[in-house]
N, C-alpha and C positions, 0 to 999 in steps of 0.2 A: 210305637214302642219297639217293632221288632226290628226297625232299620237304627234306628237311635242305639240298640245295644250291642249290633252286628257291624256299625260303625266304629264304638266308642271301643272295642275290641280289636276292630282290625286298625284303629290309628296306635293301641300298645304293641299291636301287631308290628306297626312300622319303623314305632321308637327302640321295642325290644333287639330290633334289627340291627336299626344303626350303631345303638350301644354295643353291642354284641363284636361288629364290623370294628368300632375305635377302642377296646379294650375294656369294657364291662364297665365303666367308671361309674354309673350309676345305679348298679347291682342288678340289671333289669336284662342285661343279654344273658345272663346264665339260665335266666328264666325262659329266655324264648327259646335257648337253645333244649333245654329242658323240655319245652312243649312241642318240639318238631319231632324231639329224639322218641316222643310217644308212638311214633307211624309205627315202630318194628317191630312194638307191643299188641300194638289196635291191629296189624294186621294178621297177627298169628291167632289173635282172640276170634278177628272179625270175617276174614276174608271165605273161610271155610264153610261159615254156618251160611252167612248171607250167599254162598255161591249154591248152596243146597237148600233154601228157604224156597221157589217153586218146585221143586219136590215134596217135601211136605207142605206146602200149598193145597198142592193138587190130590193126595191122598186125604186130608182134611177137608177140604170141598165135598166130597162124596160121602164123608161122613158126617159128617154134622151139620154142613146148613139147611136137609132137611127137618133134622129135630130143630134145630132155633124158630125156623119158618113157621112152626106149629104153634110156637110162644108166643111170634111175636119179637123175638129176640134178634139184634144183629150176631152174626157168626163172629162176626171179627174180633168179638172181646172174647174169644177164648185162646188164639195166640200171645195176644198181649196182656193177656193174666200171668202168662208161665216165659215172653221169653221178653228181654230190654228191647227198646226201641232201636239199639243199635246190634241187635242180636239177633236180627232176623224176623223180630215183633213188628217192626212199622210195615217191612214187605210185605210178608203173612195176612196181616191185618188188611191192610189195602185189596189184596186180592179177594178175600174171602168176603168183607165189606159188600150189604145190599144196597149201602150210598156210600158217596164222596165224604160226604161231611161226617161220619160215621166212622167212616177207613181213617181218618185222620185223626180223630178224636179217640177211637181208641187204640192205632196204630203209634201215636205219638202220645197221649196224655196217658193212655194206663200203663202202656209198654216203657214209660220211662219211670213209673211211680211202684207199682207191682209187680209190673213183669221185670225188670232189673233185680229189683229186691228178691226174689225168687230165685231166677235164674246166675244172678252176677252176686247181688250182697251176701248173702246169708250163707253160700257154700263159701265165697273166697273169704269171708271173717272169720268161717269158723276153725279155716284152715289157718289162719294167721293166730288167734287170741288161745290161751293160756286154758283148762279145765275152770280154771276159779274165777274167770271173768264172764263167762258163757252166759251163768243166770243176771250178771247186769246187760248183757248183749241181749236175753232174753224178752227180759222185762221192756227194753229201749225198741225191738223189732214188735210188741207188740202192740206199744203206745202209738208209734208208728203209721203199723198201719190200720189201726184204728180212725186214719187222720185221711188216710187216702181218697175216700169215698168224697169229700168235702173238699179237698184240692181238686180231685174232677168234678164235682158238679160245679164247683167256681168257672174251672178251665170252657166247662161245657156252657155254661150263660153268657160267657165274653163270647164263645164261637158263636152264640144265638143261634143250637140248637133248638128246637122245640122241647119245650119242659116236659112236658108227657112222656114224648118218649127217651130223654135224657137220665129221668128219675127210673123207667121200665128198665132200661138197659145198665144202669147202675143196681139196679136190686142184688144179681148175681155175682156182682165187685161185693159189694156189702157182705153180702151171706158167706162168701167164700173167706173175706176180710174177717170176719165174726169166729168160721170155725179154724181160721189159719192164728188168730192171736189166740183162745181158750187152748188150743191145741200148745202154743208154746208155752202155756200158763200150766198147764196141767198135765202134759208131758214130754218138757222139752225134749230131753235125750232119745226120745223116740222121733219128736218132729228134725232136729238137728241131725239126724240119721239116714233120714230123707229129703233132707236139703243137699245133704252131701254126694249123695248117690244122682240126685237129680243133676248136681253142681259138675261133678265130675262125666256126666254121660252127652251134657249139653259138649262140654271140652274134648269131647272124644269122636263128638258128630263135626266138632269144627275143625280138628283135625283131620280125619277122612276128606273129609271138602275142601281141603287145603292140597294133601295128599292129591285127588283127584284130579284137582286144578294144576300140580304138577308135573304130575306126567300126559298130560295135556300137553302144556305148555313146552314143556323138555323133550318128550318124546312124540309128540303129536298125535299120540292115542288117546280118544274120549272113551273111558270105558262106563262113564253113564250118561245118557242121553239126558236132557231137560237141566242142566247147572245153568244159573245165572254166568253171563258174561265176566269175566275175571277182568273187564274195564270197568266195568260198574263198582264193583265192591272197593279196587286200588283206589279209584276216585276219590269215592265215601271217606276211606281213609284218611286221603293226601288233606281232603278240607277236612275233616276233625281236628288232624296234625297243625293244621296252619291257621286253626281259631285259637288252638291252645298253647301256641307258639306267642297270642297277645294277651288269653285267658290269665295267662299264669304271670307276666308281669306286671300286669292289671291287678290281679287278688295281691301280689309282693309286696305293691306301693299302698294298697289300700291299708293291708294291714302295718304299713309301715307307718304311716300316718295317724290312722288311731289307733292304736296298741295299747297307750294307757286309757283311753274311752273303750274300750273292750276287756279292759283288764274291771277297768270298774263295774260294767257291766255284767261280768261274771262272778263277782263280788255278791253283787244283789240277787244273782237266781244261785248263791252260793256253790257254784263250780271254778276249779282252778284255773290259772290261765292255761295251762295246757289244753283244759276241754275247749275254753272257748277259743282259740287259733286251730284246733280242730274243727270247731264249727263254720269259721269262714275257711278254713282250706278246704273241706267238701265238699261246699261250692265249687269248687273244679274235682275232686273225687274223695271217696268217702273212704281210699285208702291211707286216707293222711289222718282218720281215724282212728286206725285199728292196727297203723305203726306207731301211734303214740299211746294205745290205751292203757298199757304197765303207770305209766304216769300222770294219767288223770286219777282223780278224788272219786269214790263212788257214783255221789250222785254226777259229775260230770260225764262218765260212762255210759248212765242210764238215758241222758239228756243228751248228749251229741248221738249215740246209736239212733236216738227215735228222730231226730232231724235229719239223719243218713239217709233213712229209707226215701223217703221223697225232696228233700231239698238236696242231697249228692249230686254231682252233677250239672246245675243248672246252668253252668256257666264253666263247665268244662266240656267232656266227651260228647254227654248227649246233645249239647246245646252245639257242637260243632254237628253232629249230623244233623238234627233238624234244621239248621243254617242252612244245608247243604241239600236238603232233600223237597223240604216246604217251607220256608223263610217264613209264610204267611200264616204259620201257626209258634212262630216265638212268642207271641205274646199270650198266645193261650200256653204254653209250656210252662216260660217263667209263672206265670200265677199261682198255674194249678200246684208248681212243685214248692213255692213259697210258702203259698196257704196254707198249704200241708204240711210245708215242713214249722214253718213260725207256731204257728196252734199245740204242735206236737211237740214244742221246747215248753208252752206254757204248763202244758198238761203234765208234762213227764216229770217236771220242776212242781206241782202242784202235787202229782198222785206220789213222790218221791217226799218229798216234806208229811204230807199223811198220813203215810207208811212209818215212818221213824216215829212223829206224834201217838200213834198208837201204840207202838212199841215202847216210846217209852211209857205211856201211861201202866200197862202191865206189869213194866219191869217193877216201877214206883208200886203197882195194887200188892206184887209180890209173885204175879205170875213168874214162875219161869219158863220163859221159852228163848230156843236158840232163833238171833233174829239171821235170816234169810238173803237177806241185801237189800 
């Protein structure tokens, strides 16, 4: 699977090119150019934190893999709780990891499913969407990651982890997953307040580390010892840039081809087609969500945010770093972030239909209550 999807992307990769080269005839080079033009983004986002990820490495090693060691516990799922896989989560993880198969399972499966959503989802939507769409954003990030724990133990049976301790080291995804969705249930404005803060302080460390790596480079002073190499990180970039240079006319033609098979298909879990061309476009990122969400239907809101959290991406950004870092875990990626995200359309589409059925049964007994969303 994971050369089958890493091929069938880099041959849009190829066509996107040539179209691009004779004049777009087949609407497919605007898209590659589109996905190249990503590097100037992915490096200003990327290049800072990943160049400062063994610094805090190395301050976290001293603190906490003694308390994990006590548990039982691997260290490495607590950077990849809090930061994306392309955010300094898969280093982090990898380093502080007491196995291989461990750094990678939760350097690459949690750090793209929780630690994004944390770190990348949840502050940049909330900076993007409207006061009155918050509580359908809400209610979508909770169904969500409710779903997360279940895409990685999937991801985690295909790696053929050991189930002991696969389920051990998923407890504390769970519990955290448990009081991170009642916490948006019960006081969003408070959790939303510290997404934000968390959102904007990751973006200010990755600037410093960008800064850093500057006057490095320009003036040839290192003024902090221990940064990742500034070849390492441009790398990372250049292949995320240039999987999503075929990522994106790949998603263009797919949706170009069934559009009315998608259009019916959101017919039946009744969201508009807005939501659902939102839902295959965050298959490459989850911001093609949250610049259309004024124009999705309620429940389509509710139901592409909670596929955001872990199905975003899978075949955009992250899936070009993991391309590029450990090839031999795309096919635990893709799983885990499907699983999770497929389950979390049904549910969200189920607990969203139950919600309104109760409501109205009230409205009909004669309750009045103001309904919620």
């Amino acid at each position: 699977m994971d050369k089958f999807v890493l091929y069938l992307i880099g041959s849009f990769f190829v066509i996107g090119a040539i179209d691009y080269i004779t004049g777009n005839h087949l609407k497919l080079g605007g898209k590659f150019e589109e996905g190249i033009k990503t590097m100037g983004a992915l490096g200003l986002g990327m290049i800072g934190i990943l160049s400062l990820a063994p610094i805090f490495t190395n301050f976290l090693s001293a603190e906490i893999i003694p308390i994990f060691r006590v548990f039982h516990l691997d260290p490495s799922i607590v950077p990849a709780a809090f930061l994306a896989v392309d955010m300094g989560g898969y280093q982090m993880a990898n380093e502080l990891a007491l196995t291989e198969e461990m750094g990678a399972f939760s350097g690459i499966i949690i750090a793209s499913t929780l630690g994004a959503t944390i770190s990348f989802s949840i502050p940049v939507a909330l900076g993007m969407l409207s006061k009155e769409d918050e509580k359908y954003f809400s209610k979508g990030v909770l169904v969500g990651i409710i779903t997360i724990p279940i895409g990685c133990l999937a991801a985690g049976l295909w790696q053929k982890i050991n189930i002991n301790i696969l389920v051990w080291n998923l407890v504390p995804i769970f519990v955290f997953a448990i009081i991170l969705g009642a916490g948006l249930l019960k006081a969003p404005h408070v959790f939303i307040k510290v997404f934000n803060v968390f959102g904007k302080l990751i973006m200010s460390l990755s600037t410093v580390g960008l800064l850093l790596q500057g006057i490095d480079v320009i003036f040839g002073v290192r003024l902090v010892s221990g940064l990742a190499p500034l070849s390492e990180s441009t790398v990372i970039v250049g292949k995320i840039a240039f999987v999503l240079g075929g990522a994106y006319p790949m998603l263009a033609l797919i949706n170009r081809i069934f559009k009315n098979s998608f259009k019916e298909i959101g017919e039946k879990f009744g969201i508009n087609s807005v939501s659902v061309a939102g839902i295959l476009g965050s298959l490459a990122s989850n911001l093609l969500i949250f610049g259309t969400f004024k124009e999705m239907n309620p429940k389509g809101k509710v139901v592409c945010t909670a596929f955001g959290v872990s199905g975003a991406f899978v075949f955009g950004g992250q899936f070009g770093f993991v391309s590029g870092v450990a090839p031999e875990m795309l096919g635990a990626f893709i799983i885990s972030k499907l699983t999770a995200g497929i389950i979390s359309i049904v549910l969200a589409a189920w607990l969203y239909d139950r919600e309104n059925k109760e409501f109205s049964l009230k409205e009909n007994g004669g309750i009045s209550n103001e309904y919620q969303g």
